[in-house]
N, C-alpha and C positions, 0 to 999 in steps of 0.2 A: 725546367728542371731536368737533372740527367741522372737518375736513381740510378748505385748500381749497389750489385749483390756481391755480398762475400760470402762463400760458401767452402766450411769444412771438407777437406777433401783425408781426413786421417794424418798421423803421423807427422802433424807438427807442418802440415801443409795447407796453404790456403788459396782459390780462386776470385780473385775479383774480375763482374764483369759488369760491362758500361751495356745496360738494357737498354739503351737506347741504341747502339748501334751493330751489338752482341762482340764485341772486343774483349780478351781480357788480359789480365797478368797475372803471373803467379806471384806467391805472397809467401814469405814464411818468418819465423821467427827469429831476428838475428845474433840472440841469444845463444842459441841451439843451433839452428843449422848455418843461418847467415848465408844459402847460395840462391833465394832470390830478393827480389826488394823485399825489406822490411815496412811495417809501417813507417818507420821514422824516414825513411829512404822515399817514401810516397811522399811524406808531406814538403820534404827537400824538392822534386821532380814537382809537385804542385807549384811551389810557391817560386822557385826560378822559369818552371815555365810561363807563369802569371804576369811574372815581371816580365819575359822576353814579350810577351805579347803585349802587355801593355805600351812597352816600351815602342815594339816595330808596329803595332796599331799608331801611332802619332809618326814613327818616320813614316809611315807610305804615305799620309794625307798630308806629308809636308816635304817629298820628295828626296826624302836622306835613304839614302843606301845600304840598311843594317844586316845584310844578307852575310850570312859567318858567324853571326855574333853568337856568342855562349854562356853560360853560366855556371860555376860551378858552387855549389850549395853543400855546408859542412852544418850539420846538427849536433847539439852537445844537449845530452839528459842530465839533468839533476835531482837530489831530491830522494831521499828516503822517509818511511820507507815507499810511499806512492810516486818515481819517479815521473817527471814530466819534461818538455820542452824547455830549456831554460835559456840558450841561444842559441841563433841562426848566424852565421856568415855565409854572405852572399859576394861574390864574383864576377861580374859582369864584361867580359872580353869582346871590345869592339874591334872586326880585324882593320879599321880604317882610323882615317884624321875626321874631326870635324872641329870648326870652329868653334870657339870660346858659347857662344849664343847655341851653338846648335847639341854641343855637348851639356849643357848647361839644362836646356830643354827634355833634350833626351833621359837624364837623369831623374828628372822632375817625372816625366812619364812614366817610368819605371815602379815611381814609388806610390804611383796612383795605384797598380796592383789591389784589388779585391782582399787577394789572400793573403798580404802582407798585413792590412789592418783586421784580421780576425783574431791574432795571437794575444795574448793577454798583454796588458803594460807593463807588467816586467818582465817578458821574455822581450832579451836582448836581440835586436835585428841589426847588424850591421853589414852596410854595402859598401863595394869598392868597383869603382870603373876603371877599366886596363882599356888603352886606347893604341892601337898601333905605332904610335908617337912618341908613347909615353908608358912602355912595358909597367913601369914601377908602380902605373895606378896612382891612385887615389878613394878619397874615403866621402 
C-alpha cells in the first residue's frame, strides 16, 4: 500500500503527499482557483496513467515498442445537487504501426487497468486508440 496525506494548507489550497517516497503535488479547488490539479484532474492522471502502464507492462514482456505513447483523459461531472463522475474519455496516442494482432492485444492490456474497474457501472468509460497510421483512431 502507498498512503498518502492530504494536508490543508489555507486559502483553498491543498498538499498531497506519497508517504512512501515524500513526493507531492499541489491540489486546489477547480472551482475557485483551478491553477493546480483538481481532484477530478487527479483521478484523469490516475486512471490514463493505469492504462499506460498497464498497457506497456505487456508491450515489454512481448517486445512492442510503446515508448511515446500518451494519453489524454477528459472528465465530465454530473449530477445535482451531490455532483459526481459521470464520464471519462480516454485517449490513447500510439506514436507507431503495429499489426492487427498486436494492436488488438495492446488494447485488451490497457483495459485490464486496476483503476479503470473501480468506477461505478454507470459512469461512462470510453476509449479510443490513435495509432501513427491511422491519426483518426478508433474506439
Amino acid at each position: 500500500m502507498n498512503p498518502v496525506e492530504i494536508t490543508y494548507q489555507g486559502h483553498e489550497r491543498y498538499r498531497a503527499l506519497n508517504t512512501k517516497n515524500g513526493r507531492s503535488v499541489a491540489v486546489d479547488c477547480p472551482m475557485t482557483r483551478g491553477e493546480e490539479f483538481g481532484p477530478d484532474g487527479l483521478v484523469a492522471a490516475g486512471l490514463g496513467a493505469c492504462m499506460l502502464i498497464s498497457m506497456n507492462a505487456f508491450a515489454e514482456r512481448h517486445g512492442l515498442d510503446t515508448s511515446g505513447a500518451h494519453a489524454d483523459v477528459d472528465v465530465s461531472l454530473a449530477g445535482r445537487p451531490q455532483p459526481r463522475i459521470s464520464a471519462i474519455d480516454v485517449t490513447i496516442r500510439l506514436p507507431r504501426s503495429y499489426d492487427d494482432a498486436d494492436r488488438v492485444a495492446l488494447e485488451k492490456a490497457a483495459g485490464t487497468c486496476p483503476i479503470k474497474h473501480s468506477f461505478r457501472d454507470d459512469t461512462e468509460i470510453s476509449t479510443r486508440f490513435e495509432y501513427a497510421d491511422d491519426p483518426g483512431g478508433h474506439a
